[in-house]
C-alpha positions as CSV (number, residue, x, y, z in Angstrom):
1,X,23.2,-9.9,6.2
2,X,20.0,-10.1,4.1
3,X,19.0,-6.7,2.6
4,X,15.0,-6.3,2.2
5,X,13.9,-3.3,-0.5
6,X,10.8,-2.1,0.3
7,X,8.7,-0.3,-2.1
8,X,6.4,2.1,-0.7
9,X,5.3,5.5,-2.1
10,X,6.3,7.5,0.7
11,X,8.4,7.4,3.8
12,X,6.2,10.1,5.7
13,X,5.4,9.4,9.3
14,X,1.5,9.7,8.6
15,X,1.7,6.5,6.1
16,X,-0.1,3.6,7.6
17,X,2.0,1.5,5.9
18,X,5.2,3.1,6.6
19,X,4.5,2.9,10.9
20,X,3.8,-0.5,10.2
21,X,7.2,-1.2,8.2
22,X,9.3,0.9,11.3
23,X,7.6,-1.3,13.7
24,X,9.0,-4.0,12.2
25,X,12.6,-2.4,11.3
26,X,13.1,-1.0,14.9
27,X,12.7,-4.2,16.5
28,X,14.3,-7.1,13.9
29,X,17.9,-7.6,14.4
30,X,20.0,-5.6,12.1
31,X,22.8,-8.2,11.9
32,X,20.6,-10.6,10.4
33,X,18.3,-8.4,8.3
34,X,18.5,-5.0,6.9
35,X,15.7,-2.7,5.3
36,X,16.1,-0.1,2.1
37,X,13.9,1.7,0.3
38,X,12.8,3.1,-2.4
39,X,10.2,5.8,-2.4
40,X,8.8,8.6,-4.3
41,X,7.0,11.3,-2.1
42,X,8.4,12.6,1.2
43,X,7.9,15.5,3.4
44,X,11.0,16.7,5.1
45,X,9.3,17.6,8.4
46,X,7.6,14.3,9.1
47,X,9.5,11.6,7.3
48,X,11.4,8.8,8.9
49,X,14.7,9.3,6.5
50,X,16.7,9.7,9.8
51,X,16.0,6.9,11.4
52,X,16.1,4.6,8.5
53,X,19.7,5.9,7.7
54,X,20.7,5.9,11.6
55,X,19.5,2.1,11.5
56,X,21.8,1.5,8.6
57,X,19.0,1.5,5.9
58,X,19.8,2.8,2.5
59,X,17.3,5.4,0.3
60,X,16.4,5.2,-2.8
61,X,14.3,8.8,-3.8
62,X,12.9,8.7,-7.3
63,X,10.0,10.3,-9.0
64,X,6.7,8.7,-9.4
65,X,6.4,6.0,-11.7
66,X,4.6,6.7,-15.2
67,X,3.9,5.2,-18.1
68,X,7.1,6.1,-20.1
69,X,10.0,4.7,-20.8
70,X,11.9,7.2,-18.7
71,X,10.3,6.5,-16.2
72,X,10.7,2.5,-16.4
73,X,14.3,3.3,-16.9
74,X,14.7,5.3,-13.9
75,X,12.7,2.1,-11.8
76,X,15.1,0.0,-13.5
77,X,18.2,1.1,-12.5
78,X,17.3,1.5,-8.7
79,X,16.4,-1.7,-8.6
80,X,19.6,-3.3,-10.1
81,X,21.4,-1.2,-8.0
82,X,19.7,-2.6,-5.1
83,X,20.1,-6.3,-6.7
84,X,23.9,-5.9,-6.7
85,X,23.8,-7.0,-3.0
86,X,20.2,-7.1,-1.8
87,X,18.1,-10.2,-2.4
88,X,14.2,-9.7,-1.6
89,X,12.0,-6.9,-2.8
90,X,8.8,-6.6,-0.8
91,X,6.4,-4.3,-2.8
92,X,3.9,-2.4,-1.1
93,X,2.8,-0.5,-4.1
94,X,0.5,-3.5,-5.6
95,X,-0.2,-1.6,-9.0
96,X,3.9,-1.8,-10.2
97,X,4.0,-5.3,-9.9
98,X,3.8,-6.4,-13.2
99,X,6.8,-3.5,-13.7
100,X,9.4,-4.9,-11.3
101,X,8.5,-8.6,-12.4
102,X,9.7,-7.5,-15.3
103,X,12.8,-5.8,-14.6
104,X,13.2,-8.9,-12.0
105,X,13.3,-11.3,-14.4
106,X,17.5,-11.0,-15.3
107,X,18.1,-10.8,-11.0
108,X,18.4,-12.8,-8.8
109,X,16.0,-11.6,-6.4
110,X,12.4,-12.2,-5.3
111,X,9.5,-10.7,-4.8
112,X,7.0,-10.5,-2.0
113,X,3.4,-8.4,-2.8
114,X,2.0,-7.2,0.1
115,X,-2.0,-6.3,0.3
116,X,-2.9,-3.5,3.1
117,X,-6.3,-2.4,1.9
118,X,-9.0,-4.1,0.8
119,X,-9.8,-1.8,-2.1
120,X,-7.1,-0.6,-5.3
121,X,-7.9,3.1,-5.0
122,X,-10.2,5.4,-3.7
123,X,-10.3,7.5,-6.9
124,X,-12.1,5.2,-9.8
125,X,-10.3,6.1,-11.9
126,X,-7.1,5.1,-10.2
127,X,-9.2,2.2,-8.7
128,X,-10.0,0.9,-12.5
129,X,-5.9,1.2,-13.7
130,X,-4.5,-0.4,-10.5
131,X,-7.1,-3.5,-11.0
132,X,-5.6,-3.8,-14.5
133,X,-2.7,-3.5,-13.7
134,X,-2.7,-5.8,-10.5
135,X,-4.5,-8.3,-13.1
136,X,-1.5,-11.0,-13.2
137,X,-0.6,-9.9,-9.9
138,X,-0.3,-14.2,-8.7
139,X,1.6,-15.1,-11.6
140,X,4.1,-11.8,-10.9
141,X,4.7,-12.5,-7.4
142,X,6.8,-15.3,-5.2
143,X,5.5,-14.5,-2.3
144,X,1.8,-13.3,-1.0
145,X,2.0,-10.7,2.1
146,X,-1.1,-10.0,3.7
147,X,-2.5,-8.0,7.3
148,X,-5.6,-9.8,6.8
149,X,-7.4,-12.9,5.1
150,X,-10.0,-10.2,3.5
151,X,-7.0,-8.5,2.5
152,X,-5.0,-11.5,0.9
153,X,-8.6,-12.3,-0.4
154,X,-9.0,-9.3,-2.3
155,X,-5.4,-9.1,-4.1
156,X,-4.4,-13.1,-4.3
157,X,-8.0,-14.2,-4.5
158,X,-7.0,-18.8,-4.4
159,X,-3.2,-18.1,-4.4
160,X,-4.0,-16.6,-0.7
161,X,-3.1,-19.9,1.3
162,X,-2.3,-19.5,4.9
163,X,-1.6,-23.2,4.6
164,X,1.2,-22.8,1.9
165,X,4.9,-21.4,2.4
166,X,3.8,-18.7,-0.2
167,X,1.1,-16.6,1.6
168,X,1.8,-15.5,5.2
169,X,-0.7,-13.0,7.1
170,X,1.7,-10.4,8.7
171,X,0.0,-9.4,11.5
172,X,0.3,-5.3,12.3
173,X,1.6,-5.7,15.3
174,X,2.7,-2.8,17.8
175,X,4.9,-2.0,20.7
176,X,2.8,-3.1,23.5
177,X,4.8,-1.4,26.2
178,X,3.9,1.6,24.7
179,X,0.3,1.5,24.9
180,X,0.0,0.0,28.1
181,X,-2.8,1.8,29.8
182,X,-1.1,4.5,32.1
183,X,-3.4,6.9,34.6
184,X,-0.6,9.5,35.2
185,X,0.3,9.7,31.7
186,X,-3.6,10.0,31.0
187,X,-3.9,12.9,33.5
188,X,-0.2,14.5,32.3
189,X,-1.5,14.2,28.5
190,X,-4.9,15.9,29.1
191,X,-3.5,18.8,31.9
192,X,-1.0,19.2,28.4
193,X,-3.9,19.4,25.4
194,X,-6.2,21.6,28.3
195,X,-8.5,18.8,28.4
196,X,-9.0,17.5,31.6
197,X,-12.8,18.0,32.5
198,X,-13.5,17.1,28.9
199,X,-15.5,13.6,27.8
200,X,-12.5,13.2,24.7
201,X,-13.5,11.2,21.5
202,X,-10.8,10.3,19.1
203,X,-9.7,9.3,15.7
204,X,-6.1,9.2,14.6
205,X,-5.8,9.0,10.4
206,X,-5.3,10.8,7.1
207,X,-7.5,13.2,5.4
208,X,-8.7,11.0,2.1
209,X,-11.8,9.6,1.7
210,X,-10.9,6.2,3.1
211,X,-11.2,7.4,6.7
212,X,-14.8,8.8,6.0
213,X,-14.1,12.2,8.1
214,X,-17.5,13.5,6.8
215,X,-19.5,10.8,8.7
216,X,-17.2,11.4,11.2
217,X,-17.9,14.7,12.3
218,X,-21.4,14.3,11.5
219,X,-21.6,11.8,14.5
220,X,-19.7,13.9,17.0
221,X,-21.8,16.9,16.2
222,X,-24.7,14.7,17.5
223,X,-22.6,13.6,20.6
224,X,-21.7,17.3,21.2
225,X,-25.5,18.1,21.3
226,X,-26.2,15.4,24.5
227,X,-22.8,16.0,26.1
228,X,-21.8,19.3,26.9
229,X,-18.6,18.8,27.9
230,X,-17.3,16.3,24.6
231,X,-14.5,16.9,22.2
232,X,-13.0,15.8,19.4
233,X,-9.3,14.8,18.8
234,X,-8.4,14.4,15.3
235,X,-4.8,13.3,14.3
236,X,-3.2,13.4,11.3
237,X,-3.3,15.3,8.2
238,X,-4.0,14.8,4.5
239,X,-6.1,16.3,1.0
240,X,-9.4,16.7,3.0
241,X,-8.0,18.4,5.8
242,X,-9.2,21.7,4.6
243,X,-12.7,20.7,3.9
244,X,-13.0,18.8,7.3
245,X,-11.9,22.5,8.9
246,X,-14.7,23.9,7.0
247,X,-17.1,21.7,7.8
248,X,-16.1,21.4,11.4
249,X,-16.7,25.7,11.0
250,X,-19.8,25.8,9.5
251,X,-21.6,23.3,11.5
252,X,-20.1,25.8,14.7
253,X,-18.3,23.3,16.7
254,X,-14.5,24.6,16.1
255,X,-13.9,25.3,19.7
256,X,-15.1,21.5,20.4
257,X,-12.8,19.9,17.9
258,X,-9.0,19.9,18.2
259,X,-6.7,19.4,14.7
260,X,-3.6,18.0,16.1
261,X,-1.7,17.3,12.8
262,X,1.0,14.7,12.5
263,X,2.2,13.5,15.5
264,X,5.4,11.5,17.1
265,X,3.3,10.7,20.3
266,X,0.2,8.7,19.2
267,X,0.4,6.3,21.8
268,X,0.1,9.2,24.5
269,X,-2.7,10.7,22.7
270,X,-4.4,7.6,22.4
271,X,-4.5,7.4,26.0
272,X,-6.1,10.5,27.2
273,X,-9.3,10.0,24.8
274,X,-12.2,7.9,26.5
275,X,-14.0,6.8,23.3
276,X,-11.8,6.1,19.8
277,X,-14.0,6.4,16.3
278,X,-13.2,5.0,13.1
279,X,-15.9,5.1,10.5
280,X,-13.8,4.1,7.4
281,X,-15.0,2.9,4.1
282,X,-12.3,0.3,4.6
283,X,-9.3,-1.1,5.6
284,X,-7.2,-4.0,5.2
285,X,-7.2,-4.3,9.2
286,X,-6.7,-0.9,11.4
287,X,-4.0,-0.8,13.0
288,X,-4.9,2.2,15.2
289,X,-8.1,0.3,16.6
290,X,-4.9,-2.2,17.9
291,X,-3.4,0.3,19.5
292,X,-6.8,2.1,21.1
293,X,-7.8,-1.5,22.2
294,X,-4.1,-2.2,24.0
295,X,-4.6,1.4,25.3
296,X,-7.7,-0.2,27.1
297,X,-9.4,2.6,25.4
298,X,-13.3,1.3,23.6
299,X,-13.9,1.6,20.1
300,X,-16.2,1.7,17.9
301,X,-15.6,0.9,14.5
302,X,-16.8,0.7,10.8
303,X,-18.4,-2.8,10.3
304,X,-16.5,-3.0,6.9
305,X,-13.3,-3.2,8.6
306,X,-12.3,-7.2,9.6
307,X,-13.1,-8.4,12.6
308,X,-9.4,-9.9,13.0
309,X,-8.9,-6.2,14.7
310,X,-10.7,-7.2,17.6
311,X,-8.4,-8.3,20.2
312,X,-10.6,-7.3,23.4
313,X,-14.5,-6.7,24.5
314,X,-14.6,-3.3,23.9
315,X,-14.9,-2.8,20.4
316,X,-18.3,-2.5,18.7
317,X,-18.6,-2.5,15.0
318,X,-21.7,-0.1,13.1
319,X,-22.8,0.1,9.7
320,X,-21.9,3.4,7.8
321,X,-24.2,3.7,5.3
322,X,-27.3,2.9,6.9
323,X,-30.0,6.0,7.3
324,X,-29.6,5.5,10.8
325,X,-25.6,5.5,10.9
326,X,-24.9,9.2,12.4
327,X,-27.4,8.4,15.5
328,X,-26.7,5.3,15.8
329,X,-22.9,5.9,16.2
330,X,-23.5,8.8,18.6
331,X,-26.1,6.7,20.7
332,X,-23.1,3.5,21.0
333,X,-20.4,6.4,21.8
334,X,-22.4,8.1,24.2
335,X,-23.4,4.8,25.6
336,X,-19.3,3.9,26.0
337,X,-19.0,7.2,27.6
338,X,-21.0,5.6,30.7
339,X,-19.6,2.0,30.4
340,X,-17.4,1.3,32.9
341,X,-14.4,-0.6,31.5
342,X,-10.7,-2.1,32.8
343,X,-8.4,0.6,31.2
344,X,-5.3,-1.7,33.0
345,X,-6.4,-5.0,31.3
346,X,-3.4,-5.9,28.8
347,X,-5.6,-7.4,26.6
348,X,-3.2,-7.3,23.6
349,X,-0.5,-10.0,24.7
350,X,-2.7,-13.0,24.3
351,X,-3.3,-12.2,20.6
352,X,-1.0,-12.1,17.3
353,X,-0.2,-8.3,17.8
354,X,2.9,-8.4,20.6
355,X,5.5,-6.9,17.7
356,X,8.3,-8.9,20.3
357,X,7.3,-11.7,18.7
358,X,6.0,-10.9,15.5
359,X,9.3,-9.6,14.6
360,X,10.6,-12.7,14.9
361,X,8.1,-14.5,12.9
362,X,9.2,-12.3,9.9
363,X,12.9,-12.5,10.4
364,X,12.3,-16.0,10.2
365,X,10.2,-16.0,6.7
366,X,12.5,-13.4,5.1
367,X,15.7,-16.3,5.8
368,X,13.3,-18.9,4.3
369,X,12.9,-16.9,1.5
370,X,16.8,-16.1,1.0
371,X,16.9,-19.5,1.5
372,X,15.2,-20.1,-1.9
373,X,16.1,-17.0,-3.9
374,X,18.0,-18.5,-7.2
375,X,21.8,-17.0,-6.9
């Protein structure tokens, strides 16, 4: 059995990155491959510790890397304990990998980067330390992970080759039996969140700047003002939860828009909304637009984000910093609102997203790279 660390910063159910790792680890075949990791941040009521140690997967809990030796020490000594019978490290955490290069280099194990965004922070100052310290980020890595080609662009810059044995794009792929589009589970979801004779817009992300919540609301409080009967579904929770609220209160809309938190049933959510938003300020792909578009549900979407996420004909991409953005999103929603679209279409299984077969892909790339890991 091969034994995969990954490195992630948290192991909560509303990480991105994390629902796009358990994807992966509920579908490979635990004979053959096995996932760890090692993690600093978790919330006890939404984290996925359970099911990784149900699957067999082993935790690693430290505090949050610093700059101290402590601190390096601490790093260190998780990792050779992992290296004692694991043999690939796939680092999600982009700024530490000059950190476990270094502690890498008396192991016999390799390393796999892996870029998810296509920015190093939101915060600059964060932003300027993480592109320092991703600086020799080509020469510290074996392997070059990406979800897109803007993302591998970004991080690995020339070393991103999809033609090499090196870079592989790892495509965020979902469950496609779960978002099949399903009328009765439509009807059941809405009679359950008491919004049947609603016309529901969506968005499913964290609170941080990233998902640009601000615009967000700004756009369905134009909606709101042409359709009477429109609300808005926001999943998820994060830092800017609190000043979304009180936004969302002082603009007077609170009864229209519904705060859902975290949630284990996404995919049912997704399918009782009739128009899915997501005005970000980036991302490496969007995996939630996947899962809206599967759903059959249309999207429109920040034109920042790559257009690999576009897997149907109902996605539309706007600008979000244009003086026109707010109407012109509300005027493309509104206009979805009367479009009439196939909700039944699986429109997913012809693209790269079908995690049935993804998962195979990987397993496949993780035994080439055991394959060439010094021992």
């Amino acid at each position: 059995m091969i034994r995969v660390l990954h490195i992630v910063s948290s192991v909560n159910k509303d990480s991105g990155v994390m629902n796009f790792i358990m994807n992966y680890y509920k579908n490979l075949d635990k004979k053959k491959i096995q996932f760890d990791f090692l993690f600093w941040e978790e919330d006890y009521k939404k984290t996925f510790a359970n099911e990784i140690i149900d699957f067999g997967g082993t935790l690693y809990k430290i505090s949050k890397p610093k700059i101290s030796r402590n601190s390096f020490q601490i790093l260190n000594d998780n990792i050779v304990k992992f290296a004692e019978t694991g043999r690939i490290i796939h680092l999600h955490e982009l700024y530490l990998n000059s950190i476990v290069k270094k502690i890498l280099n008396k192991q016999e194990v390799s390393l796999i980067s892996h870029a998810h965004t296509t920015k190093y922070s939101d915060k600059l100052v964060s932003s300027l330390r993480n592109r320092i310290l991703c600086f020799n980020i080509n020469k510290n890595s074996d392997y070059y992970f990406a979800c897109s080609l803007d993302a591998g662009d970004f991080y690995f810059s020339k070393n991103f080759n999809v033609n090499s044995k090196k870079s592989n794009i790892i495509s965020n792929a979902i469950d496609l039996d779960l978002y099949k589009n399903n009328n009765e589970l439509r009807e059941k979801k809405r009679n359950e969140m008491q919004i049947v004779d609603k016309t529901v817009f969506g968005h499913i992300g964290r609170f941080n700047h990233q998902k640009n919540h601000k615009l967000l609301i700004d756009i369905f409080y134009e909606i709101q003002k042409k359709i009477e009967n429109a609300v808005l579904v926001l999943v998820g929770d994060g830092p800017l939860k609190k000043n979304i609220e009180e936004k969302v209160e002082k603009l007077g809309i609170s009864k229209k828009v519904l705060f859902m938190g975290t949630r284990n049933d996404v995919n049912e959510i997704i399918q009782s909304i009739d128009v899915f938003l997501l005005p970000s300020h980036y991302e490496g792909l969007g995996i939630v637009l996947i899962e809206a578009q599967a759903s059959g549900v249309p999207c429109v979407a920040s034109d920042v984000i790559p257009k690999e996420v576009t897997i149907s004909e109902n996605i539309y991409f706007e600008k979000i910093n244009s003086k026109n953005s707010t109407r012109n999103w509300s005027e493309k929603a509104i206009y979805l609102t009367k479009k009439s679209s196939n909700r039944k279409k699986n429109i997913a299984k012809s693209h790269n997203y079908n995690i049935k077969k993804e998962v195979k892909k990987l397993e496949d790339i993780y035994l080439e790279i055991y394959k060439h890991t010094r021992r």
